[in-house]
Phi, psi and omega in degrees: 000067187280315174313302161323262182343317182277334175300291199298320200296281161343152165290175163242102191290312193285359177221019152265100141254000000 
């Protein structure tokens, strides 16, 4: 689950828009 990780990892842009 590298995606999650990174997602979680990330600021979450995507979900601060």
């Amino acid at each position: 689950p590298f995606g999650l990780t990174i997602e979680l990892a990330r600021p979450p842009s995507h979900l601060v828009s």
